[in-house]
C-alpha positions as CSV (number, residue, x, y, z in Angstrom):
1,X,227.3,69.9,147.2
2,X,230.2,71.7,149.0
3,X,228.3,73.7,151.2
4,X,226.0,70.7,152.2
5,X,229.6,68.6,152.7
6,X,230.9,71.4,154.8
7,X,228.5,73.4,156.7
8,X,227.8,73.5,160.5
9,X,224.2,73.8,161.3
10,X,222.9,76.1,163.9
11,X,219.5,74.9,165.6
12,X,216.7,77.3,165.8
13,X,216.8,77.4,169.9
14,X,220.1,79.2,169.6
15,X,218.9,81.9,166.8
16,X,216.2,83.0,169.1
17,X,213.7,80.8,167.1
18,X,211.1,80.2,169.8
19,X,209.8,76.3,170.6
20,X,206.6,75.5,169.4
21,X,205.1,75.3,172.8
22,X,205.3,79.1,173.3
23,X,203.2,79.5,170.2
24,X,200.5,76.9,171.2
25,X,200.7,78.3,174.8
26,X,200.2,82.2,174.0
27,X,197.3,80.7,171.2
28,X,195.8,78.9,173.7
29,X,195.6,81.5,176.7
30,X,194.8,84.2,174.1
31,X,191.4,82.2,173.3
32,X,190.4,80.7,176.5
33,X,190.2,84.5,177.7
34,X,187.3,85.2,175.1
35,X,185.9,82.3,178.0
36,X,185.3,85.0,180.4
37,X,182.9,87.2,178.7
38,X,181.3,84.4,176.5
39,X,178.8,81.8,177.4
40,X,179.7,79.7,174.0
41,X,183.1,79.9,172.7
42,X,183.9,78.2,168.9
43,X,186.8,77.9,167.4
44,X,187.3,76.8,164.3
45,X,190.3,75.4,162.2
46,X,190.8,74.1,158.3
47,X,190.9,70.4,157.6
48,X,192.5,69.0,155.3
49,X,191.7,66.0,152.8
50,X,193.7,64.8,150.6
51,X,192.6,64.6,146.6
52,X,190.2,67.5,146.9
53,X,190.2,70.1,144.4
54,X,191.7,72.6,147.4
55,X,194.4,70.2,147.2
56,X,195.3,71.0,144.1
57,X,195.4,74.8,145.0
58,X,197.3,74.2,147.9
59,X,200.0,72.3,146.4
60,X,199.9,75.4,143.8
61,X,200.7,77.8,146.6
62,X,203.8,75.4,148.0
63,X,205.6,75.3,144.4
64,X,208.3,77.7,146.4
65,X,208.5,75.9,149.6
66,X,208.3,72.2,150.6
67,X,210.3,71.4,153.5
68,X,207.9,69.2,155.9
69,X,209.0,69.2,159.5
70,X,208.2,66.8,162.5
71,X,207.0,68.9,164.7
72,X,206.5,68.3,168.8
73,X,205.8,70.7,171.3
74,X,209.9,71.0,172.2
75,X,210.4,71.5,168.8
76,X,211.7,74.6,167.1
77,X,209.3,76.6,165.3
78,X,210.0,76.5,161.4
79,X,210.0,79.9,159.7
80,X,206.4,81.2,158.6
81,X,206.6,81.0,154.8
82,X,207.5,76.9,155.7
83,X,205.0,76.5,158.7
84,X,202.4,78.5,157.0
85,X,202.3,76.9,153.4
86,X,203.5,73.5,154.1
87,X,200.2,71.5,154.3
88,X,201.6,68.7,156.5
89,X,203.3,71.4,159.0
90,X,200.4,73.5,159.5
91,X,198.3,70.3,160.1
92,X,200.3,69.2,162.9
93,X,200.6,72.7,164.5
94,X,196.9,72.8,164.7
95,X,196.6,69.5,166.0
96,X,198.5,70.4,168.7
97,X,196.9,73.8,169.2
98,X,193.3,71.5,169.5
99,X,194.9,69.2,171.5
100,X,196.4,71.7,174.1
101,X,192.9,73.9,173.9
102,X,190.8,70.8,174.7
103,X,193.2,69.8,177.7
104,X,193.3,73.3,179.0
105,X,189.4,74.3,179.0
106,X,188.7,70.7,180.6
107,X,191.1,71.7,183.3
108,X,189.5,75.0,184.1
109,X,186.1,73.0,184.7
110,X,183.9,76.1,183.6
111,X,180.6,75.7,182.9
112,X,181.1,77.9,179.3
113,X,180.5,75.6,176.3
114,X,183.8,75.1,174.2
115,X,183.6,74.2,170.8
116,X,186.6,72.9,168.9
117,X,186.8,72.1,165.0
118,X,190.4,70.8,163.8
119,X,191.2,68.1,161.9
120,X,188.0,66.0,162.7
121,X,184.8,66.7,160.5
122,X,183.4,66.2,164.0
123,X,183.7,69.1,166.1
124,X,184.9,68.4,170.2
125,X,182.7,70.5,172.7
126,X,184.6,70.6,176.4
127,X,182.0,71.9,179.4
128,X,181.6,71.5,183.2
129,X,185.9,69.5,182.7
130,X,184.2,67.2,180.1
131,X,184.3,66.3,176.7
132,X,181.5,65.8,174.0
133,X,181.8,64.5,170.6
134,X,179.3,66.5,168.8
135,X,178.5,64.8,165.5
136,X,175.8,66.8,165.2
137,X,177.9,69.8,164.0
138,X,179.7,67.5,161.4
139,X,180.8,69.2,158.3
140,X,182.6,67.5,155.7
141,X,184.0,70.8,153.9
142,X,187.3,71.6,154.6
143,X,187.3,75.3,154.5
144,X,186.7,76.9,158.2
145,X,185.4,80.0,156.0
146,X,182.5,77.7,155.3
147,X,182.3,76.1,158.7
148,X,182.0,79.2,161.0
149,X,178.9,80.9,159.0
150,X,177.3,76.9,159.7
151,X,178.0,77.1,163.3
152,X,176.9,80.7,163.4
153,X,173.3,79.4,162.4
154,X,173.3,76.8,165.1
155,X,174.1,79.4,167.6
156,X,171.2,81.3,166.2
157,X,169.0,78.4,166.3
158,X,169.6,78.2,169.8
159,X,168.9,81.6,171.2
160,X,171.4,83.5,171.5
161,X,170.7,87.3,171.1
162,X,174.5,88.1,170.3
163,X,177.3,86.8,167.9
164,X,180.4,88.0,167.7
165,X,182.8,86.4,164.5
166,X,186.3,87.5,164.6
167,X,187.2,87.1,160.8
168,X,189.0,89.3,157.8
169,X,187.7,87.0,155.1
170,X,185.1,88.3,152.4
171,X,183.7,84.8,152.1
172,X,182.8,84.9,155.7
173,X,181.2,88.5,155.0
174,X,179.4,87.4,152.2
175,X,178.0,84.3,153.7
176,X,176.9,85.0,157.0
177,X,174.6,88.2,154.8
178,X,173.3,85.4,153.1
179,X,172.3,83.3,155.8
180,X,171.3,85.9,157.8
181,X,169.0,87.0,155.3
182,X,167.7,83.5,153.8
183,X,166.9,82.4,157.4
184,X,165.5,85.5,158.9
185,X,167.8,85.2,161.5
186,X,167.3,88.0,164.6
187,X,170.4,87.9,166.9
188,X,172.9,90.9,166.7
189,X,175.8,89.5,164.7
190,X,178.9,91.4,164.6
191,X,181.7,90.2,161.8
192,X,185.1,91.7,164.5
193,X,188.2,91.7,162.0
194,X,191.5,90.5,163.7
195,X,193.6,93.5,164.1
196,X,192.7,96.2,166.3
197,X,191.6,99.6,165.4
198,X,189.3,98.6,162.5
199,X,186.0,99.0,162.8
200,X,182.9,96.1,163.0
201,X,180.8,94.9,160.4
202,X,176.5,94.4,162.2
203,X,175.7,92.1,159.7
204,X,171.8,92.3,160.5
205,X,172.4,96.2,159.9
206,X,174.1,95.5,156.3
207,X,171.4,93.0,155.4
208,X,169.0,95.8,156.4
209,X,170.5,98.6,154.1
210,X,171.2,96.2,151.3
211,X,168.2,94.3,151.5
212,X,166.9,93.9,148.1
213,X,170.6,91.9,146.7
214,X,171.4,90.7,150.2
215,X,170.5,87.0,148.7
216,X,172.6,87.8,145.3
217,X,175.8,88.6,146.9
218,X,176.9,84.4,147.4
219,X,176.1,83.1,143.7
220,X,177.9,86.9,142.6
221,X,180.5,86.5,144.5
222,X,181.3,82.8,143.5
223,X,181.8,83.8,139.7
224,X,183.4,87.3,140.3
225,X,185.2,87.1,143.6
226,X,184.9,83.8,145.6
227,X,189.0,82.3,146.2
228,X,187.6,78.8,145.7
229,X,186.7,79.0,141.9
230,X,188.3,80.8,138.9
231,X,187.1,84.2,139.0
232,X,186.4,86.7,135.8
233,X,189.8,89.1,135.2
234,X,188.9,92.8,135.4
235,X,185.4,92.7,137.4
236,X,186.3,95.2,140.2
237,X,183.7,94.9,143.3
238,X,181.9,97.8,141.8
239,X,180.7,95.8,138.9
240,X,180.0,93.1,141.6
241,X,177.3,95.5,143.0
242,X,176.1,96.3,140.0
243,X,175.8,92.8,138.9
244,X,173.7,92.2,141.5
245,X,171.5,95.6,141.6
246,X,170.6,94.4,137.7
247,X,169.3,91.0,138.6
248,X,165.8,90.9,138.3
249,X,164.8,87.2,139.9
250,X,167.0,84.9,142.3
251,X,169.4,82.9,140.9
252,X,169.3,79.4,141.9
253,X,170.4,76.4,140.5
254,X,168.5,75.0,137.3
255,X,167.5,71.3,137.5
256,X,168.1,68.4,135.0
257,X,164.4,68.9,133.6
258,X,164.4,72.3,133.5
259,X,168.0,71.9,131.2
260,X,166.3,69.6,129.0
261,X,163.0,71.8,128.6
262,X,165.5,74.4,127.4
263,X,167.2,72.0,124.9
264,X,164.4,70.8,123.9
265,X,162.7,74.6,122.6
């Protein structure tokens, strides 16, 4: 109570904290570059809902930290463990990264396709200075993990002989092998991780090699690895592999009769 009574606040400006525009402005020219040597650019952010079950995990993660901010371009930047983990702050800063993004691309009037998933289920393309709602792209899950090996099939679907995903995430690994491999798909995917120096993942290739668990890895990984669902303590990715290597059919879902059938014998 004393030190709340007596202390002097310093704003972030005058620590050297930077304003939130220089973040969304350095975002924003970092990803319209990938423009110039691209003739389809996604990108692709978390939404949020409130009540899911990643809710619950999320407000798990935020037990240490739950300052929420109002956040504007001119506003100081909160430090990362309270921008990062605060569900409301990190919803506004992509908002405005979306927003900014969708202005900027329609002012370069390029004739690139832009595709922009935010807080919407509904994705915004921006091409030739305008803007699309594309509803056809709708996805009502919240994790982009899920979203970008969806939009990767659509890409697919449309021709294009070369993918590139810039991702670190196992998920993503794990389920663009698996849609590669379900729907024979034939362009050259490449899985790019974010930090340079590390090498590429051709995901065609690793289907290739791996061929006969390549459609074992998902269900596998969503009981021994998957971040979305509790996982089994002690299975290293080792036994992972092996798990799969043993599995004689495909697993796949069992229906209602088929549960019953079993019951019943």
């Amino acid at each position: 109570m004393l030190k709340n009574k007596l202390q002097v606040e310093q704003s972030a400006r005058a620590t050297g904290q930077p304003d939130a525009i220089v973040m969304v402005t350095n975002i924003v020219k970092h990803i319209t570059s990938k423009l110039k040597g691209s003739t389809r650019v996604h990108i692709i952010f978390d939404h949020y809902c409130e009540y899911s079950i990643k809710s619950g995990t999320r407000c798990s993660r935020k037990a240490q930290v739950s300052r929420e901010n109002q956040l504007c371009l001119s506003s100081p930047l909160p430090p990362q463990d309270v921008a990062l983990i605060v569900t409301k702050n990190k919803i506004q800063l992509i908002d405005m990264i979306c927003d900014e993004l969708v202005s900027s691309v329609a002012l370069l009037n390029l004739p690139n396709s832009f595709v922009v998933t935010g807080k919407s289920p509904i994705p915004t393309e921006v091409c030739s200075g305008l803007q699309i709602i594309r509803p056809d792209l709708k996805t009502m899950h919240e994790e982009a993990d899920v979203t970008i090996p969806n939009q990767v099939v659509y890409l697919a679907s449309l021709g294009c002989c070369t993918i590139k995903v810039i991702s670190d995430d196992t998920d993503v690994f794990v389920l663009l092998v698996h849609y590669y491999a379900d729907k024979k798909l034939t362009s050259t995917l490449v899985m790019e991780q974010t930090s340079q120096g590390r090498s590429s993942v051709n995901i065609g290739s690793t289907v290739a090699k791996h061929q006969s668990i390549a459609l074992q890895l998902l269900p596998a990984h969503a009981l021994t690895g998957c971040d979305t669902v509790a996982s089994y303590f002690g299975n290293s990715i080792v036994c992972h592999i092996v798990f799969c290597h043993q599995i004689k059919a495909p697993i796949r879902p069992t229906t209602f009769a088929e549960q019953r059938a079993r019951k019943l014998n």
